[in-house]
C-alpha positions as CSV (number, residue, x, y, z in Angstrom):
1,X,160.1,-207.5,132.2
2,X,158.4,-204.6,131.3
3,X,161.1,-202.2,131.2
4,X,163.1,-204.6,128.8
5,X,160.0,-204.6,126.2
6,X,159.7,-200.6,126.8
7,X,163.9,-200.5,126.2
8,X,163.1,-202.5,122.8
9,X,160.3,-200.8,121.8
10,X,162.5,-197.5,121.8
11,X,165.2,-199.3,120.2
12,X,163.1,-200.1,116.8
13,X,162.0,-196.1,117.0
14,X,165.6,-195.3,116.6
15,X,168.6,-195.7,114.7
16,X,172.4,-197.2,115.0
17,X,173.7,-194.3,116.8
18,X,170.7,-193.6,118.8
19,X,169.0,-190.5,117.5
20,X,165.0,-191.2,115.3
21,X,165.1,-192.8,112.1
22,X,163.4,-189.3,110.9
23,X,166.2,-186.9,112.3
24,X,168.6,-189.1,109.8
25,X,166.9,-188.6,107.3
26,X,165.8,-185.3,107.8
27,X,169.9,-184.5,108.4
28,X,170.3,-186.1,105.0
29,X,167.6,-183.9,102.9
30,X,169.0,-180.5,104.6
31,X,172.3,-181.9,103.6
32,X,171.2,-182.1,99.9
33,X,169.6,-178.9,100.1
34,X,172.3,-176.4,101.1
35,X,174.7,-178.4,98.6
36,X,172.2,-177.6,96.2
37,X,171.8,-173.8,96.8
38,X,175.8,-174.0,97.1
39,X,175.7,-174.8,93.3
40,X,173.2,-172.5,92.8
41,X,175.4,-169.3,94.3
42,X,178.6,-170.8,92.6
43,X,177.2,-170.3,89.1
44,X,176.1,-166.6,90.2
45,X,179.7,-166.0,90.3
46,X,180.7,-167.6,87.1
47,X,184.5,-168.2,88.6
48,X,185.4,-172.1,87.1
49,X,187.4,-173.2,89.6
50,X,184.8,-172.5,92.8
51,X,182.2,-174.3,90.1
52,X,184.1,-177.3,89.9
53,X,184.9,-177.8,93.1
54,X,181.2,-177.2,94.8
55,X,180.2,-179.8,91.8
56,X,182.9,-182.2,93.5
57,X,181.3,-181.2,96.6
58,X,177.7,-182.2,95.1
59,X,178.5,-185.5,93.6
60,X,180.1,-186.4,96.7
61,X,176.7,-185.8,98.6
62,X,174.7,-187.6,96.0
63,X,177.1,-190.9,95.6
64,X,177.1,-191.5,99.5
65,X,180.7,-190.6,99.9
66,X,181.0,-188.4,102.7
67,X,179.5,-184.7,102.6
68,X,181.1,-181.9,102.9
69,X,179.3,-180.9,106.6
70,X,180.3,-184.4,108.0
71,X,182.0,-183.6,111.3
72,X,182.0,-179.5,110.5
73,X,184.3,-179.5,108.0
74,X,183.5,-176.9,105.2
75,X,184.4,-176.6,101.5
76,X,188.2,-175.3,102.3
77,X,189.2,-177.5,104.8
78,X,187.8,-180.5,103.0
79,X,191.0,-180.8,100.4
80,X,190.8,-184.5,100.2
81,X,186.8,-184.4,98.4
82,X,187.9,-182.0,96.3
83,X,189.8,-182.4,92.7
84,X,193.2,-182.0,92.4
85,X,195.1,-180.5,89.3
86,X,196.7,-183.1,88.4
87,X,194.3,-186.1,89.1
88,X,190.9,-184.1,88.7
89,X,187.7,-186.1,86.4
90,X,186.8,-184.6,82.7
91,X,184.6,-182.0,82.9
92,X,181.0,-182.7,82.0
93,X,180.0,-181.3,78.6
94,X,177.3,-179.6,79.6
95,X,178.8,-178.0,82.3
96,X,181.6,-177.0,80.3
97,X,179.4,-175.5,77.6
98,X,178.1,-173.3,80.1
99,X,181.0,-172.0,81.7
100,X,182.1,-171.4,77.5
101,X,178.7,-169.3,77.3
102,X,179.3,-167.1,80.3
103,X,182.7,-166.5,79.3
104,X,181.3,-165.2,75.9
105,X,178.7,-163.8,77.4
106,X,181.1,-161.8,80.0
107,X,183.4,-160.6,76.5
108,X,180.1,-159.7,74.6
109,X,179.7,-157.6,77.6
110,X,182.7,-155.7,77.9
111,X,182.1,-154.8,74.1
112,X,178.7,-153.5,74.9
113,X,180.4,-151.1,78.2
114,X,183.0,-149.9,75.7
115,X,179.8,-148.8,73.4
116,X,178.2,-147.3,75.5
117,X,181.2,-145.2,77.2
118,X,182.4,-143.9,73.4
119,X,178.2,-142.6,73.2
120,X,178.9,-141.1,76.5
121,X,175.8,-142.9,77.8
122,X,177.1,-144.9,80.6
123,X,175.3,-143.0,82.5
124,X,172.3,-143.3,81.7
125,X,172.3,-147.1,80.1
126,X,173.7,-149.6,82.8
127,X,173.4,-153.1,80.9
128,X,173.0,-156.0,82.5
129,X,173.8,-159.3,82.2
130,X,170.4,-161.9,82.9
131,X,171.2,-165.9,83.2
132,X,167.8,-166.6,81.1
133,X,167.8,-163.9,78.3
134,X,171.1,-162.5,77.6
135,X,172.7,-158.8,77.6
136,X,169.9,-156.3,78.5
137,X,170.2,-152.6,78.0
138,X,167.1,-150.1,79.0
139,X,167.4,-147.2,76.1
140,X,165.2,-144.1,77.0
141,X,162.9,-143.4,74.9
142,X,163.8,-139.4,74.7
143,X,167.1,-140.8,73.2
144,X,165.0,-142.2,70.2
145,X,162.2,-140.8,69.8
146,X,159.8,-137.6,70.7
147,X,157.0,-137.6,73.2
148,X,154.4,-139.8,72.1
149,X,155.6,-140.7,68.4
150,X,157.2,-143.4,66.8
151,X,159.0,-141.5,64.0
152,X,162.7,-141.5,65.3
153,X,164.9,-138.3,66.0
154,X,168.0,-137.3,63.9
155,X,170.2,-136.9,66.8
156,X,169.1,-141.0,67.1
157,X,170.4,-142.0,63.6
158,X,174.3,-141.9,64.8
159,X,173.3,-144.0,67.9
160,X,171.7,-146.7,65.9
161,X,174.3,-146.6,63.4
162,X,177.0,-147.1,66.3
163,X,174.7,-149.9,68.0
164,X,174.9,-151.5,64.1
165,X,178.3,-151.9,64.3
166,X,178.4,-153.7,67.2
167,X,175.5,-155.9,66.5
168,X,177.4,-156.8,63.3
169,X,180.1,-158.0,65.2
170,X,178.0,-160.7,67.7
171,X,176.4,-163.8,65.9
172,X,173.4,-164.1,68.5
173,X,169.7,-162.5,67.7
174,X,168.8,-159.2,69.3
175,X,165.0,-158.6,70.5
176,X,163.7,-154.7,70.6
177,X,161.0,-154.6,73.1
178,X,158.9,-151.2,73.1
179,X,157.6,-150.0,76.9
180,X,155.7,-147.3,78.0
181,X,154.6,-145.9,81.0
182,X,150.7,-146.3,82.4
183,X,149.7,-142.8,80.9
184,X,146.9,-143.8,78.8
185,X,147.4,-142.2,74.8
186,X,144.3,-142.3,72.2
187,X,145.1,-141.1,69.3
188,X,144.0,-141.6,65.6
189,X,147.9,-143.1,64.9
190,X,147.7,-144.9,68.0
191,X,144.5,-145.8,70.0
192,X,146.8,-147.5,73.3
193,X,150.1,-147.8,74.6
194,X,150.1,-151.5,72.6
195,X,150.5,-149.5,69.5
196,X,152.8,-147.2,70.6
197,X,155.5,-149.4,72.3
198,X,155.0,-152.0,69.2
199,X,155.8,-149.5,66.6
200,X,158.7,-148.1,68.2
201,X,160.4,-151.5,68.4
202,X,159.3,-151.9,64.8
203,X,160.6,-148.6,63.9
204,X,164.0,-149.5,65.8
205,X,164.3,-153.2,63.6
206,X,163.4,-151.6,60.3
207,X,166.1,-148.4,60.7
208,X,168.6,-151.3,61.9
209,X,168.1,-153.4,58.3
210,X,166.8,-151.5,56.2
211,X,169.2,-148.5,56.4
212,X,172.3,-150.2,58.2
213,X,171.8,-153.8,56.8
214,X,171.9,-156.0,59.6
215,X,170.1,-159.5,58.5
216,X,166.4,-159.3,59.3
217,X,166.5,-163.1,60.7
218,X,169.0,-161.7,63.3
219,X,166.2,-159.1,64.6
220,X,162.3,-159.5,66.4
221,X,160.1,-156.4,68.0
222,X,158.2,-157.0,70.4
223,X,155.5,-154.2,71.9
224,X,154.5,-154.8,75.7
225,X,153.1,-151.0,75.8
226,X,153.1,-150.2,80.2
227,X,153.1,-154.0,81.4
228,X,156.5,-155.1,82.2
229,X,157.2,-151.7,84.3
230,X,160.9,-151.1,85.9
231,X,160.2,-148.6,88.1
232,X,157.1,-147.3,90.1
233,X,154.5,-145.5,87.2
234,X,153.4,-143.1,90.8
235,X,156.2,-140.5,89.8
236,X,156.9,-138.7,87.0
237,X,160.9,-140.3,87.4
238,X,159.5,-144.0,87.0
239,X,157.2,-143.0,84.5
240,X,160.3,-141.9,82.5
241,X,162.5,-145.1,83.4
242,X,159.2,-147.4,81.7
243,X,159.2,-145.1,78.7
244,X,162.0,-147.3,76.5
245,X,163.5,-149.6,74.2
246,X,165.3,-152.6,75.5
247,X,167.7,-154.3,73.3
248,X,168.2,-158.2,74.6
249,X,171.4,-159.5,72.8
250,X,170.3,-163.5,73.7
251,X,173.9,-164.8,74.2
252,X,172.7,-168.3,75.6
């Protein structure tokens, strides 16, 4: 008699198929999980036709109908979860209006490589292209300006009249953010790096409407003198990778 109640007790501890109510749903969470981070990597590639079918994959894990590890099958074997070309569900709009902005965003790109090849800077300017801001290219600061000042070089007017044109052509806003490196300046022009990296960005904006006409609503400088550092300030090569301007074209 006693064993029976011992067998029933265990019985309420665990489910249909024998394994602990907890391992189901534990299974179930980790389930979600690496169909989550699936979607995650899937968008880091920006190809549309891996995005749709991990978001089949997805829905299929959140609507109960069976996921994509049941019985070890994986996202290439599992044709039948997946949608077909002919039969496949509309698009959501968001998801399409995404994969329309990374698609602009990837052309936008290739316009800003071609710049900087034809300025033979390539280089020395590798742009990059950042899921929350938008197209981000480090300019050194010896390219722009001299050591210490804000009053730009000559040799820097032909660059910023180039980087006009193709600002011109892209309907999205630009932001110039001024850096510097952690050497501390005090000087009667500029008492701290805030100065410094804030009137360089200013300089940059003004020289971009005021002498090549580009519409001031398009353009914001920003200062943020040595405190968003890209490389290490303990070297005299990192302390000349902080010393820029960034121009963010914000494409999303």
């Amino acid at each position: 008699m006693s064993d029976k109640k011992g067998f029933k007790r265990k019985r309420k501890k665990e489910g249909e198929g024998g394994l602990p109510l907890w391992m189901q749903t534990y299974s179930d969470m980790v389930t979600l999980l690496l169909a989550f981070f699936i979607l995650l990597f899937s968008m880091s590639i920006i190809d549309e036709e891996s995005f749709r079918q991990v978001m089949a994959a997805v829905q299929t894990s959140f609507t109960g109908h069976p996921s994509i590890l049941d019985e070890g099958r994986d996202i290439e074997e599992e044709d039948e979860y997946l949608p077909h070309t002919g039969d496949e569900a509309p698009m959501d709009p968001q998801v399409q209006e995404l994969l329309e902005q990374w698609e602009e965003a990837r052309e936008i790109m290739e316009e800003v490589e071609d710049f900087l090849a034809e300025e033979g800077l390539q280089d020395e300017v590798e742009p990059e292209l950042v899921a929350d801001r938008g197209i981000v290219m480090h300019l050194p600061d010896k390219l722009l300006f001299y050591r210490a000042q804000a009053e730009l070089k000559p040799e820097a007017w032909s660059l910023l009249e180039e980087l006009a044109d193709l600002l011109r052509e892209i309907p999205s806003n630009v932001l110039v953010e001024g850096h510097t490196c952690n050497l501390p300046i005090s000087t009667a022009e500029f008492p701290s790096n805030w100065e410094l990296s804030a009137m360089r960005a200013v300089t940059v904006v003004r020289y971009l409407v005021e002498e090549e006409g580009l519409e001031p609503e398009q353009l914001q400088a920003i200062g943020y003198g040595e405190h968003h550092p890209v490389a290490s300030n303990e070297t005299e090569e990192g302390r000349e990778r902080n010393r820029r301007v960034t121009i963010v074209i914000s494409v999303f």
